[in-house]
C-alpha positions in Angstrom: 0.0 0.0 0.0 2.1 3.1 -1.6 -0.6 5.4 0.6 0.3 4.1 3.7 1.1 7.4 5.5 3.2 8.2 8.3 6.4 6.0 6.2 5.5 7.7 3.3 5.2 11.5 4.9 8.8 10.9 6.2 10.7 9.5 3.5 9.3 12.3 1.0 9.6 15.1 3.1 12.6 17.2 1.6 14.1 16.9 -1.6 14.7 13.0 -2.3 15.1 13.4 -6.3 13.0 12.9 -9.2 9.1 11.9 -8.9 10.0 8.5 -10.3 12.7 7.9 -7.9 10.2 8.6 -5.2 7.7 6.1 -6.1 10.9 3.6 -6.4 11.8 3.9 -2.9 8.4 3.9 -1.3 7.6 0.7 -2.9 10.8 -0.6 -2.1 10.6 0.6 1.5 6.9 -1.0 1.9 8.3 -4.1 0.6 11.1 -4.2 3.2 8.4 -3.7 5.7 7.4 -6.9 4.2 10.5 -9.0 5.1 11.2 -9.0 1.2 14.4 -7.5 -0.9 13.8 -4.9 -4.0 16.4 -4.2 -6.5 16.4 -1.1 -8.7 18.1 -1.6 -12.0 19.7 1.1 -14.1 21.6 1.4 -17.4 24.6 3.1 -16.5 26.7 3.6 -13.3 26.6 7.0 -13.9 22.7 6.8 -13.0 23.1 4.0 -10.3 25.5 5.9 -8.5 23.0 8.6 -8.6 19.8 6.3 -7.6 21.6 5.0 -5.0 22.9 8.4 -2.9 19.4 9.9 -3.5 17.6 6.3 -2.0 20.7 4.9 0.8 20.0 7.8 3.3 16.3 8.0 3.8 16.0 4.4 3.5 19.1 3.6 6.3 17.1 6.6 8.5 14.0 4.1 8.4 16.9 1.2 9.1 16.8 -0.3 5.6 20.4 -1.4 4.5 20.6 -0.7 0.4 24.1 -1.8 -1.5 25.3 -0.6 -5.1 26.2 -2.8 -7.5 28.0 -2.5 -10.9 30.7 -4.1 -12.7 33.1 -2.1 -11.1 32.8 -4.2 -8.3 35.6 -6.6 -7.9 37.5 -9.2 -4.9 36.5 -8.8 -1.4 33.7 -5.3 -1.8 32.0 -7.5 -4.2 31.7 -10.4 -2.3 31.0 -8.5 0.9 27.9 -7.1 -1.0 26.5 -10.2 -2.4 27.1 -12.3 1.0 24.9 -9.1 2.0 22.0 -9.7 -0.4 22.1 -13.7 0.2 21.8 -13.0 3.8 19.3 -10.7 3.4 21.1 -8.2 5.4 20.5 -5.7 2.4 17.1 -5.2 1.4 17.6 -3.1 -1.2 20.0 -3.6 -4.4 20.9 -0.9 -6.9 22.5 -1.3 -9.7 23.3 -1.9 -13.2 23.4 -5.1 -15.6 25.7 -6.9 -13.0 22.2 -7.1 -10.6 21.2 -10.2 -13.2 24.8 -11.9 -13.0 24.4 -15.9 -12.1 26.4 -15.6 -9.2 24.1 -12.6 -7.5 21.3 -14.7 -5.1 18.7 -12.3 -3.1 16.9 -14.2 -0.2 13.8 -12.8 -1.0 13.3 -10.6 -3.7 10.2 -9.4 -4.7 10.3 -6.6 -6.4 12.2 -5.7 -9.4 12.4 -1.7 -10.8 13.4 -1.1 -14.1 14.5 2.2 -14.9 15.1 3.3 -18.6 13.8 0.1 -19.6 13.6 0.8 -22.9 17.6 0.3 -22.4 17.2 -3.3 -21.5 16.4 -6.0 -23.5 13.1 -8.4 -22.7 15.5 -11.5 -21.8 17.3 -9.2 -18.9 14.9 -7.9 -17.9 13.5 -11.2 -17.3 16.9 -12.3 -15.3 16.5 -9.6 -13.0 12.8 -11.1 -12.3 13.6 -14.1 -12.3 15.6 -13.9 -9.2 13.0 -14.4 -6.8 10.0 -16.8 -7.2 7.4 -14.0 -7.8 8.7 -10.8 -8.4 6.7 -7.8 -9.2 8.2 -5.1 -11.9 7.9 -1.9 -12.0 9.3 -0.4 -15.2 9.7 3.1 -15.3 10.6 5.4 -18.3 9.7 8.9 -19.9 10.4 6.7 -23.5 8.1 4.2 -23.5 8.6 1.6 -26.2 5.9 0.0 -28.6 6.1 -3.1 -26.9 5.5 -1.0 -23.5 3.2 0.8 -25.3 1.1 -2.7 -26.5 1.2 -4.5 -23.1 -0.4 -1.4 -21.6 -2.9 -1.8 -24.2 -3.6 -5.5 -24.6 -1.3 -7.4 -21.5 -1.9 -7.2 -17.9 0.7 -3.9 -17.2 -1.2 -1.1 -14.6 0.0 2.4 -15.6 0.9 5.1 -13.5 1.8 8.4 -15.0 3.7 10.9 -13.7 2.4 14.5 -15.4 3.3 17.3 -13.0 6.5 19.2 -13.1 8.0 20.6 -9.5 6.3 23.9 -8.9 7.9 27.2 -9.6 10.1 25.9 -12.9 11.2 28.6 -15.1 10.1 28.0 -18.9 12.6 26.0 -21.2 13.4 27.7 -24.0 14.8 25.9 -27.4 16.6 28.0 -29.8 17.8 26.0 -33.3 21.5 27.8 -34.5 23.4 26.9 -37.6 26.9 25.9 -37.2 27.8 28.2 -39.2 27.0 30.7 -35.8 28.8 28.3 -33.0 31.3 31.4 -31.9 27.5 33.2 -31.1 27.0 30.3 -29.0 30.4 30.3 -27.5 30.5 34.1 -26.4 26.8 33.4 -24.8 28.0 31.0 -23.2 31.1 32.9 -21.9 28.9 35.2 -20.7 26.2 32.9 -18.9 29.5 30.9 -17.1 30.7 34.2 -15.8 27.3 35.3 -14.2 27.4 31.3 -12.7 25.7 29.1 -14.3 26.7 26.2 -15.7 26.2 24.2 -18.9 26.3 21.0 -20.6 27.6 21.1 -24.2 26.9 17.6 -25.9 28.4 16.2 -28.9 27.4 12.8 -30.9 29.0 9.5 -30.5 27.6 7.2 -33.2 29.3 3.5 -33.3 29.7 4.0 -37.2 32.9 6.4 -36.4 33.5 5.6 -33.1 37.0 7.2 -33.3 36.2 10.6 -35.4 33.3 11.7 -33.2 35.2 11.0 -29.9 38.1 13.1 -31.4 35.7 15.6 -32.1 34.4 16.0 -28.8 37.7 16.0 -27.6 38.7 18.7 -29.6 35.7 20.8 -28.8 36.5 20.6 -24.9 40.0 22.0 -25.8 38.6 24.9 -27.8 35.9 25.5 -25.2 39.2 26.1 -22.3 41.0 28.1 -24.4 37.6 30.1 -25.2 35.8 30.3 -22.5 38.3 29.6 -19.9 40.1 26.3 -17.5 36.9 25.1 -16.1 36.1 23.0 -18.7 35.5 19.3 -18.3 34.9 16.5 -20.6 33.2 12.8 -20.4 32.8 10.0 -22.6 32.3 6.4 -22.1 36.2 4.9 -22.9 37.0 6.7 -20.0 37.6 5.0 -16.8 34.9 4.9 -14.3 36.7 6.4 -11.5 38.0 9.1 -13.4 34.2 9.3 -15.6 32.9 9.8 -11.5 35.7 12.4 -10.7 34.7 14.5 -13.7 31.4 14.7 -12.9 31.6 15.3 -9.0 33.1 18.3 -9.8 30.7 19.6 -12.5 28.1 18.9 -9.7 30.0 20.3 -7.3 30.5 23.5 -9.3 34.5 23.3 -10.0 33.7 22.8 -13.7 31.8 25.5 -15.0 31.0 23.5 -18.3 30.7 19.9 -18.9 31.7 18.6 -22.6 30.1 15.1 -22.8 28.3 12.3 -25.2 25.9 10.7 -24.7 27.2 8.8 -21.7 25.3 11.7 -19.8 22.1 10.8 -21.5 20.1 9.5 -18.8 19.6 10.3 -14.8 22.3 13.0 -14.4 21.2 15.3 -11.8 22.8 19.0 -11.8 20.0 21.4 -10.7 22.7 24.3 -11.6 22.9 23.6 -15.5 20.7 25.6 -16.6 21.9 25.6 -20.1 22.8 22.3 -22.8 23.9 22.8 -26.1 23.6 20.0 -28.5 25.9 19.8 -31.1 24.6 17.9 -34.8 21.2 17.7 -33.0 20.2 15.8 -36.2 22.6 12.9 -35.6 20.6 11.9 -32.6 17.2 10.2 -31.7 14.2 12.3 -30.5 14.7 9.8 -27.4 18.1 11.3 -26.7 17.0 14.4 -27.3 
C-alpha cells in the first residue's frame, strides 16, 4: 500500500530526487516492511551511483540497509555485497546489468524496478525477475517503447503516470542555430558561465565512427578552455569509471563551470545548476536522446 502514511510522509519530506525515484523507494521501503528485498536496476553507473545516494539515506534513516552494485565491483567489496543480499542483510540492491549476473542470489526478492527500460532487453529484464520466485516489476521510463506501449494496451501492465513538473520551474526555452554561428553560441556561453551558471555542451557519438566523433568532442572541450576559460570538463564512455565519477563530482560540485560530454550523460544526471545544454549535430541523434 504506496498510501500508507506516516512512512511515506517521512521519506518524501525534503528533496529526495525525481518523482520516479520517489515512487521507487516507497515501494521498495513498503516491501522491506514486508520482510522481502527490492532491487532497482539502471543502465549506467553514472545513473546507479546517482539512484543509490538519492535512495541509501532516507532508506538507512527508516533502518533499511541498500548496496550498489556495478561491474566495477571486484574481490573482497563484491563479495562482501553479495554475501549481504544472500543473507538478506540488504534489502535493497541498486545497480546496473551486474544485478542479473548468475552468481548474484537475493533471499527474498520481490520486487524488481526497471528504470530506462527501454535500455534493457526483454530477456534481462527477465533475469533480473527471475531472481526471486514471484517478483513484481515496476518499469519506469519517460520513452516508452511499442512493446510497453502494446502491453499497456492488450497485456496485464497497470499504468501510473507521472504528469506534473516541480512547482515554480522557469520555462525552457529551445533555440535551433546553424553551425555556421557556434562562436555566437560560445561568447553566450562565456557570458552565462561568468554570471554562474553552468552548462552541458553535448556532442554525438555514433558506433559507425566511433573514433572521429570522440576526437571531435575532444577537440571541442580544448577549444571550449582556451575560449571560455580552465573550467572545462569532458566525459565520454572509454573513460575509466573512476576518473568518468571524478569528472562529474566536480561539474556537480560546481569546480567545472562546463561539462563537454556524449551521450554517456544521457540519462539520470542530476545537476539542478545547469541551466543551459547545447547540443551539437542535434540531427545525428534520436528524439529519445534528445
Amino acid at each position: 500500500d504506496l498510501k500508507s502514511g506516516e512512512r511515506m510522509s517521512r521519506l518524501v519530506q525534503g528533496d529526495v530526487g525525481s518523482g520516479k525515484t520517489v515512487v521507487a523507494m516507497l515501494a521498495m521501503a513498503d516491501v522491506a516492511a514486508g520482510g522481502g528485498q527490492s532491487a532497482l536496476m539502471a543502465p549506467t553507473e553514472i545513473l546507479a551511483q546517482q539512484h543509490f545516494e538519492t535512495l541509501a539515506k532516507p532508506l538507512a534513516d527508516h533502518g533499511i540497509s541498500a548496496v550498489l552494485l556495478t561491474g566495477r565491483d571486484k574481490g573482497a567489496a563484491r563479495s562482501a555485497k553479495l554475501r549481504a543480499l544472500a543473507s538478506g542483510e540488504a534489502r535493497v540492491a541498486v545497480g546496473t546489468h551486474a544485478l542479473f549476473q548468475d552468481d548474484v542470489i537475493f533471499q527474498s526478492l520481490r520486487l524488481a524496478v526497471i528504470d530506462e527500460q527501454h535500455r534493457f532487453g526483454v530477456a534481462e529484464r527477465k533475469r533480473l525477475q527471475d531472481k526471486g520466485p514471484a517478483t513484481h516489476l515496476i518499469a519506469m521510463s519517460a520513452t516508452p517503447i511499442p512493446r510497453t506501449l502494446e502491453l499497456t494496451l492488450y497485456g496485464d501492465l497497470d499504468v501510473s503516470r507521472i504528469d506534473e513538473k516541480p512547482p515554480g520551474r522557469t520555462p525552457v526555452a529551445t533555440r535551433a542555430v546553424p553551425m555556421a554561428r557556434v562562436s555566437e553560441v560560445e561568447a553566450r556561453l562565456r557570458d552565462a558561465v561568468a554570471s554562474g551558471a553552468q552548462a552541458f555542451w553535448i556532442c554525438p557519438l555514433v558506433s559507425e565512427s566511433e573514433v572521429v566523433d570522440l576526437k571531435a568532442a575532444e577537440v571541442r572541450a580544448a577549444e571550449l578552455r582556451e575560449r571560455i576559460g580552465p573550467g572545462v570538463g569532458l566525459i565520454h564512455g572509454k573513460m575509466p569509471g573512476a576518473e568518468k565519477d571524478a569528472v562529474m563530482s566536480d561539474f556537480a560540485e560546481g569546480r567545472l563551470r562546463i561539462l563537454v560530454a556524449t551521450t554517456v550523460v544521457e540519462v539520470g544526471v542530476n545537476v539542478p545548476n545547469a541551466t543551459i545544454m547545447v547540443i551539437e549535430q542535434a540531427e545525428r541523434f534520436g528524439l529519445a536522446q534528445l
